[in-house]
KEBA-732416 format. One line per 10 residues: number of its first residue (from 1); for each residue y, x, z of C-alpha. Coordinates in steps of 0.001 Angstrom, whole numbers. Example, Ala and Ser with C-alpha at 12.3 -4.5 7.8 and 13.67 -1.06 7.14 Angstrom:
BEGIN
1) -4500,12300,7800 | -1060,13670,7140
END
This chain:
BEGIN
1) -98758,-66028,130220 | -99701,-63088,132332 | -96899,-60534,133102 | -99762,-57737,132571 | -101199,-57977,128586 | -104781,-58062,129702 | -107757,-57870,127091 | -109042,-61585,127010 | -112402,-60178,127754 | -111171,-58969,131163
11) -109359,-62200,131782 | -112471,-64355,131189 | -114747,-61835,133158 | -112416,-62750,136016 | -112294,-66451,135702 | -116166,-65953,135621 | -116297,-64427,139073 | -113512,-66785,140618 | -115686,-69970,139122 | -118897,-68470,140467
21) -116870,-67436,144256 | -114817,-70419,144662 | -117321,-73878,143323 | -120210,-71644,143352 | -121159,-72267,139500 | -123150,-69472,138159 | -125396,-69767,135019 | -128629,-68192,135430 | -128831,-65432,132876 | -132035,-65505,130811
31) -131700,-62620,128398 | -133702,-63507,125091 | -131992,-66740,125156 | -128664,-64845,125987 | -128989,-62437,122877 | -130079,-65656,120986 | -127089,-67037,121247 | -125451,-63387,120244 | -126627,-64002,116886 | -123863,-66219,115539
41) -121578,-63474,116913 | -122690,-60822,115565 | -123699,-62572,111814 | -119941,-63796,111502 | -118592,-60075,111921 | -121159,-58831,109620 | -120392,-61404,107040 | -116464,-60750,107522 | -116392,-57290,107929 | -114757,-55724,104735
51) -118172,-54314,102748 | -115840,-51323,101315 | -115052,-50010,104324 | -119010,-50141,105648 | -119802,-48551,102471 | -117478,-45987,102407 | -117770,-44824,105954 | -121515,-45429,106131 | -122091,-41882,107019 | -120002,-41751,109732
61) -121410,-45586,111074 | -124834,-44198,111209 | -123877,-40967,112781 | -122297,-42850,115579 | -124712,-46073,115625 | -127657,-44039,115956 | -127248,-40391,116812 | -124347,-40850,119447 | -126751,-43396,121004 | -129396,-40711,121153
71) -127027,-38636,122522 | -125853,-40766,125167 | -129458,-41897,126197 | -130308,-38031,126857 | -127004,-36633,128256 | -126329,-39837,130548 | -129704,-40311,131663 | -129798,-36921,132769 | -126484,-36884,134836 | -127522,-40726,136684
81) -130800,-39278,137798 | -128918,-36100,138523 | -126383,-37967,140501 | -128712,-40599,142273 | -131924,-38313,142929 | -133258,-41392,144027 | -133480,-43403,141098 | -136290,-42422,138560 | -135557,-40672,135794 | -137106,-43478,133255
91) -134982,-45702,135105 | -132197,-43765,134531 | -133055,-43565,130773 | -132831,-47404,130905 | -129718,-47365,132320 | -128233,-45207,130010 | -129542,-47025,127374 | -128333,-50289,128245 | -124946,-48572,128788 | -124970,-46742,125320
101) -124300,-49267,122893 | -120624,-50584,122469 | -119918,-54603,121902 | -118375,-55787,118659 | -116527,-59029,120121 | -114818,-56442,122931 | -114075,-54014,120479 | -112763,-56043,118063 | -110781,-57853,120975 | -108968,-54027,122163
111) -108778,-53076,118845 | -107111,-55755,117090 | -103785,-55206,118759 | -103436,-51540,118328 | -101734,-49405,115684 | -105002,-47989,114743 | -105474,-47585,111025 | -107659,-49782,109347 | -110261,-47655,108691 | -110898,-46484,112022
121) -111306,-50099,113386 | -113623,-51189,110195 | -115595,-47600,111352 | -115234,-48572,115442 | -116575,-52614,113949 | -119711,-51500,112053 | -120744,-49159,115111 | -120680,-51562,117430 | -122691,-54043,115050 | -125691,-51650,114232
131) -125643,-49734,118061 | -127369,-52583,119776 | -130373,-51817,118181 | -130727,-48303,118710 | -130151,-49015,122433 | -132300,-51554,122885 | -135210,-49772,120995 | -134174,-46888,123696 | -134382,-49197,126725 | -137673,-50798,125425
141) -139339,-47485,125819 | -137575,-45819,129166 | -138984,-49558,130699 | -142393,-48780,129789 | -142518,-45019,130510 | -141144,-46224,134192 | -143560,-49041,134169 | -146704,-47310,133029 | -145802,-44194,133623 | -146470,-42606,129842
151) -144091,-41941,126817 | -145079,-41240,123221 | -142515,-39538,121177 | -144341,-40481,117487 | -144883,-43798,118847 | -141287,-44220,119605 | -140217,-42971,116321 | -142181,-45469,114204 | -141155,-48271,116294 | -137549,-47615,115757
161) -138135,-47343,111950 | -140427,-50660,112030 | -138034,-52165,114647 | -134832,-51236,112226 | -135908,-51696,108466 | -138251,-54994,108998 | -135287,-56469,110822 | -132754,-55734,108186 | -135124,-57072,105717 | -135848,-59795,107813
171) -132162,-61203,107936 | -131404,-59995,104701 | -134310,-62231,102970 | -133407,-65236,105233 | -129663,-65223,104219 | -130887,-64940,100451 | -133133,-67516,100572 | -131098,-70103,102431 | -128116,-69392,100285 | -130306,-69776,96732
181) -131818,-72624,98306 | -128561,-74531,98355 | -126823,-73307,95935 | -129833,-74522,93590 | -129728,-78192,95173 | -126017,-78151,95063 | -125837,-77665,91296 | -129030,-80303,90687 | -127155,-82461,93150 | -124110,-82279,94387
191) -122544,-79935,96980 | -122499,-82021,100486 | -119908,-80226,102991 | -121051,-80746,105844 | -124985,-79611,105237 | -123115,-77008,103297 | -121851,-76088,106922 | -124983,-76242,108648 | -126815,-74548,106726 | -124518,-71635,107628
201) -124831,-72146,111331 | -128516,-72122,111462 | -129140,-68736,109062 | -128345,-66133,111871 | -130831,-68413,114764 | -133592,-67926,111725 | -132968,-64781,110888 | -132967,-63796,114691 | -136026,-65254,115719 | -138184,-64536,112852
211) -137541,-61040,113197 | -138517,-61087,117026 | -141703,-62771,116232 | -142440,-59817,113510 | -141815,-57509,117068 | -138218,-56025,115008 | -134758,-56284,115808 | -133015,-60093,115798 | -129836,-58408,116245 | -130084,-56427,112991
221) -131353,-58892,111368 | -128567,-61269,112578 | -125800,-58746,111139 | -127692,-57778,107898 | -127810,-61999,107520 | -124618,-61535,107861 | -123520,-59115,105232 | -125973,-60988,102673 | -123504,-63661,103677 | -120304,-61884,102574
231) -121776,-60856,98950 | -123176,-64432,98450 | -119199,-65342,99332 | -118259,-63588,96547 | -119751,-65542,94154 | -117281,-68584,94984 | -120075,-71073,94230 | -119215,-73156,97268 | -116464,-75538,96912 | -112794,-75195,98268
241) -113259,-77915,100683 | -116499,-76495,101912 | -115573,-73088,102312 | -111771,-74475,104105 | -113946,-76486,106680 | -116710,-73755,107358 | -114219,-71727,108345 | -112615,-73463,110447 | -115882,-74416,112122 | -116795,-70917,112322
251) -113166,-69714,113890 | -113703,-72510,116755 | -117685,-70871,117257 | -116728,-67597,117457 | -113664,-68764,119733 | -116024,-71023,121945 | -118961,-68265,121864 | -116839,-65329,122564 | -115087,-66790,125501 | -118568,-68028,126751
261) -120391,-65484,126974 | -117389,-63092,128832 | -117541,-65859,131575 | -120750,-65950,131883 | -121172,-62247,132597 | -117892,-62801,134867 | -120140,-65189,137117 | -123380,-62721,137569 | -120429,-60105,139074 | -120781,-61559,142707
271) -124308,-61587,143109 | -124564,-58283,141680 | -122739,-57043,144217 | -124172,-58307,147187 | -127703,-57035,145220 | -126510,-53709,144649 | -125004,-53232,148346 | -128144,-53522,149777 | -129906,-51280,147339 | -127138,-48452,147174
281) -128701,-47942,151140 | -132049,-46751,149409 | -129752,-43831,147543 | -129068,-41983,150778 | -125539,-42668,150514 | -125064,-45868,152617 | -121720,-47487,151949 | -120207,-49993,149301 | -117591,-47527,148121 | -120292,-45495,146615
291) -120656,-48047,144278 | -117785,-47741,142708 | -117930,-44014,142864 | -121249,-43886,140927 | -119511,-46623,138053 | -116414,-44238,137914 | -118496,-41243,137227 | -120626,-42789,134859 | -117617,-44031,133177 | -116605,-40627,133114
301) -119739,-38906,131661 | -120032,-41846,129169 | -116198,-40924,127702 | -116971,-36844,128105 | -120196,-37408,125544 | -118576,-40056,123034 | -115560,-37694,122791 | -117526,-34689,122140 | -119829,-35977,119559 | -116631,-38136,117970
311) -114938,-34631,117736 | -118214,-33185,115894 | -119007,-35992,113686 | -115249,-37150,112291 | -114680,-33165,112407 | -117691,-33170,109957 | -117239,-36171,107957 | -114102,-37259,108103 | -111299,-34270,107616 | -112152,-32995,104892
321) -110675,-36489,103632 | -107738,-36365,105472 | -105409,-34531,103083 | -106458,-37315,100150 | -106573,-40032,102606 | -103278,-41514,104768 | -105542,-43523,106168 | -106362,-40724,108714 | -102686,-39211,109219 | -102854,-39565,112899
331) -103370,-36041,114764 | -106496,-34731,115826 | -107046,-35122,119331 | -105340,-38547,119019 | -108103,-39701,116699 | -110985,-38968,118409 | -109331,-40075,122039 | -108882,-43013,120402 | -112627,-43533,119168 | -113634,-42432,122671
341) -111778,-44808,124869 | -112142,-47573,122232 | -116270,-47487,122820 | -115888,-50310,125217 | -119195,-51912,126699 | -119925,-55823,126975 | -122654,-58658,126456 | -125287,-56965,125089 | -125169,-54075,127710 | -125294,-56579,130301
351) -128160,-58583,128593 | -130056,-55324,128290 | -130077,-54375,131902 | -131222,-58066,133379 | -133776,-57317,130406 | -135539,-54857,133172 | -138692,-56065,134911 | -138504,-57270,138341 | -142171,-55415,138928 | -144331,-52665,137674
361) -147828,-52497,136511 | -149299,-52032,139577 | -147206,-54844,141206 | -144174,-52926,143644 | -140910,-53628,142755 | -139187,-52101,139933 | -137285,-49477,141716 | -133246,-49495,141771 | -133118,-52936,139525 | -130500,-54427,141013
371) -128554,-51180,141437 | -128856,-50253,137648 | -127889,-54348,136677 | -124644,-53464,139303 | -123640,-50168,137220 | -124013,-51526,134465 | -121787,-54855,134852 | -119250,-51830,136457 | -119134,-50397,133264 | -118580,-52890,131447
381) -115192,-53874,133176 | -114300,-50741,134086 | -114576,-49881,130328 | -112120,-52781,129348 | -109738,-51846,131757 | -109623,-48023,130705 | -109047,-48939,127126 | -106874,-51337,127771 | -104379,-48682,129591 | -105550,-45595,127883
391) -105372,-46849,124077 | -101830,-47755,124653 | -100976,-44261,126000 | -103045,-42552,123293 | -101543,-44234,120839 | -97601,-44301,121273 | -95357,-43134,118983 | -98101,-43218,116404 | -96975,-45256,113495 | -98821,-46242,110756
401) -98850,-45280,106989 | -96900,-47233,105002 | -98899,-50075,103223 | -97673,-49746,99745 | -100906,-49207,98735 | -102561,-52117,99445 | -99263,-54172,98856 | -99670,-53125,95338 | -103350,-53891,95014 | -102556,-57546,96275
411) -99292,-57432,93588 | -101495,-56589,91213 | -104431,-58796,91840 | -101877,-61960,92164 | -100487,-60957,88620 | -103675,-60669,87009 | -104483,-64507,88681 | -101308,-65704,87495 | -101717,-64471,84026 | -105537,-65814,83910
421) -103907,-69500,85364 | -101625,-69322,82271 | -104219,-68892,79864 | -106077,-71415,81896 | -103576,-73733,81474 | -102652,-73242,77654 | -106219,-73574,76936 | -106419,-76846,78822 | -103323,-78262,77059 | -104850,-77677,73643
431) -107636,-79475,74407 | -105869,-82463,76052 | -103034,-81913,73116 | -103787,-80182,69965 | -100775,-78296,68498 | -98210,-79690,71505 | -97247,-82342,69384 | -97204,-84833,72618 | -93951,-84824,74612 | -95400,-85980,77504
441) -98011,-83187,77426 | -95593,-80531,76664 | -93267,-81192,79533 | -95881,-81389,81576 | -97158,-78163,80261 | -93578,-76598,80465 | -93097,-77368,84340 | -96639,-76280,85423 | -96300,-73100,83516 | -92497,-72599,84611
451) -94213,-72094,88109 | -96442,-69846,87596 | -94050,-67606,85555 | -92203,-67564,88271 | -94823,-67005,90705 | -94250,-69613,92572 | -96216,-70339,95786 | -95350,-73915,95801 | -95409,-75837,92252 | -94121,-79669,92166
461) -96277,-81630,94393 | -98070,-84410,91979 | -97405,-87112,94316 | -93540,-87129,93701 | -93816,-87744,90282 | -93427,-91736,89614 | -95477,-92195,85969 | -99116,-92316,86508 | -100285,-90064,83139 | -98004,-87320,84205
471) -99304,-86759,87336 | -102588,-86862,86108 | -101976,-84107,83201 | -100118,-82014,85645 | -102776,-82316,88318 | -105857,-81628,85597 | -103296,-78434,84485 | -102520,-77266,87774 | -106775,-77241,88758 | -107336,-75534,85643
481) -104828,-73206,86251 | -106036,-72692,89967 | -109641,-72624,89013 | -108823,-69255,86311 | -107073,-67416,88967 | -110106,-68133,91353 | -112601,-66626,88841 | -109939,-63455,88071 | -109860,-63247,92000 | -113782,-62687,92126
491) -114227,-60712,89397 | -111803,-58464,90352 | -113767,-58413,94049 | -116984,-57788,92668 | -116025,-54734,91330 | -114074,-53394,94008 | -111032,-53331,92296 | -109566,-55363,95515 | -110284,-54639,98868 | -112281,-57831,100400
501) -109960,-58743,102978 | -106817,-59147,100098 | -109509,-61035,98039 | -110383,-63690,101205 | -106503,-64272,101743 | -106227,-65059,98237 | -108780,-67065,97751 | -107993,-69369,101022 | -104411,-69999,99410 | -105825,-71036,96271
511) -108946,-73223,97780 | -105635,-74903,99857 | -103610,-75517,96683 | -107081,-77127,94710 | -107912,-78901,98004 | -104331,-80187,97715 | -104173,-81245,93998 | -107648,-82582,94449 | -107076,-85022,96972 | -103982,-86492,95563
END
């Protein structure tokens, strides 16, 4: 409706802040709860992220997940405290940590509309999933060398291991579980939708808070829940109905959730200000406009490291592809502009600096708190607004490889589905009619197999036809039929001969067409 196209994050940051100014509604912002209710987030992009492309590009994940995080801690931490003497340097480690990781809902939200190749966004996606631990485990330790005054790198090391693997394990064992669990009452006992559905919504909470207790990451553990999630999909044990009506429940959660949590950090943006006006007078620099200075230059430093390490690491791992690979025809400085200015900054940054402690040990006030909460909420829109215009510049006149090849891996994989349905269906005909000698059950047999011959997308509907026994043969043919292109549709997903994004279109247009002949 807007004459500007806006990133949705930016518009709900704003109705935030207008909500908060103009009925003064403002949501006090606890931060465990508000990464607890993260965790849904972040499992349902972790279950629907394509596994292939996290797989593939793992290398390249972890390089910028973890090292560019490192990276960023040291290089930004150094140029805040450089910048604003008067901050501490541990506090400016916190800062920069809180700042360092990127947010998977923004991302995906910039991204999404771009002609940026595939590959890049599923590389951009699984950054921004595993990044929030590696800046949080960075923040937890800047907070206690500024609050106690002592920092241990060994100790720091094995916490980040402990913090990382037991929280992957964590959310990993709580998906399996939950998922057996069901799936071994659903076959005693019938599959129930709607616990079916619950059951789904209250894995990532579990997963989350059992890894906090065990001191480990809940947001790793939320996303590896997540993934567990995707494989178990695979398996297509769920029925069509249940797996219709999760989603949709799911797409209306992650609708609700994302929107939520944008506002929410939209209505902390005026008292952060008026916060941060009166503490930018401790920096020596009295005036509000040095507020936005210091956010600008931040912004600034942030882009200079993420492009130079971008440049080293897909310089490292990913041209040596590029001449087998279309996926990466765009030109060099185009690709890693584009990874640069796509590292946009959201919830988890903001969560991370209201994190800090509103007092040290020894009982002053934690210094420059409401200063570092101010930059970071200014980096956080000024990052949406840069990518929003830069991206767009970065990218024109880019155009994307053609698709042929993934048009002919869905060809292929809706041929092979069509071929098992025949089978399916021949098989089922001989045992409702052995050697076709009924006329009813050959016509029958002749008019559901016509359509898939022809690859049809929509056979006769069973409800048209007047005589009772032949709707019921062709219904009982066409779930058969349905059913063996299902199967053919996994199997060819579990061994990665289709890429899981084809296989989930797929198999939503055939659990419509069962839920269809089912009901009638």
């Amino acid at each position: 409706m807007l004459p500007l196209r806006l990133p949705i994050p930016f518009v709900q940051i704003l109705l935030g802040a207008v909500a908060a100014l103009a009925f003064d509604l403002r949501v006090e912002l606890d931060p465990p709860t508000f990464l607890l209710f993260l965790a849904p987030l972040l499992f349902l992009d972790g279950w629907r992220t394509p596994k292939e492309g996290l797989l593939r590009d793992k290398g390249t994940i972890a390089a910028l997940a973890f090292g560019l995080v490192f990276f960023t801690v040291l290089g930004a931490g150094t140029f805040i405290h450089w910048m604003i003497p008067s901050m501490p340097l541990a506090v400016a480690f916190a800062l920069a940590s809180a700042i360092s990781p990127t947010d998977a809902v923004a991302v995906s939200a910039i991204v999404s509309r771009l002609p940026i190749t595939k590959r890049l966004i599923h590389i951009l996606e699984g950054e921004s999933l595993l990044n929030d631990a590696s800046g949080l485990v960075c923040m937890r330790f800047a907070i206690a060398a500024a609050t106690t005054g002592t920092f241990s790198l060994l100790e720091a090391s094995t916490t980040f291991v402990w913090i990382a693997i037991v929280g992957v394990a964590i959310g990993a064992a709580v998906a399996l579980v939950a998922t057996t669990g069901k799936d071994l009452i659903s076959r005693r006992f019938g599959e129930e939708t709607g616990s079916q559905i619950l059951i789904s919504l209250l894995i990532p909470f579990a997963a989350y808070m059992l890894a906090e207790r065990a001191d480990a990451s809940g947001i790793l553990a939320a996303v590896a829940a997540g993934v567990v999630m995707g494989w178990e999909e695979r398996s297509g044990r769920a029925l069509p109905v249940t797996r219709l009506q999760r989603a949709a429940v799911w797409d209306a959660l992650q609708f609700a959730g994302n929107g939520a949590i944008f506002v929410v950090l939209g209505q902390q943006l005026p008292s952060i200000f008026v916060a941060a006006s009166e503490a930018v007078q401790e920096t020596g620099n009295p005036g509000t406009f040095w507020l936005a200075i210091y956010v600008v230059a931040i912004l600034l430093a942030l882009l200079v490291l993420r492009a130079t390490w971008a440049w080293v690491t897909l310089r490292m791992l990913l041209f040596r592809e590029a001449k087998a690979d279309a996926s990466f025809a765009m030109p060099h400085w185009r690709l890693v502009a584009a990874t640069s200015l796509a590292g946009v900054r959201g919830a988890v940054t903001l969560a991370g600096a209201f994190a800090l402690p509103i007092t040290l040990d020894n009982g002053s006030p934690f210094p420059s708190r409401d200063l570092v909460i101010f930059l970071a909420a200014g980096v956080i829109v000024l990052s949406l607004v840069v990518a929003n215009l830069g991206l767009p510049m970065v990218l024109k006149g880019v155009r994307l490889q053609s698709q042929y090849k993934v048009h002919q891996e869905e060809v292929q994989a809706r041929a092979a589905a069509t071929q098992a349905a025949i089978s399916a269906v021949e098989q089922k005909l001989r045992e409702l009619a052995p050697g076709l000698a009924d006329d009813l059950h050959r016509d029958t047999a002749a008019r559901v197999l016509s359509a898939y011959r022809q690859h049809s997308a929509a056979p006769s509907d069973p409800t048209e036809l007047e005589d009772t026994d032949i709707r019921d043969i062709e219904r009982e043919l066409h779930l058969a039929a349905i059913r063996a292109e299902r199967i053919e549709i996994y199997k060819a997903a579990r061994s990665n001969q289709l890429p899981e994004e084809i296989a989930s279109r797929l198999i939503r247009e055939v659990d419509l067409m069962e839920s269809r002949f089912s009901s009638s």
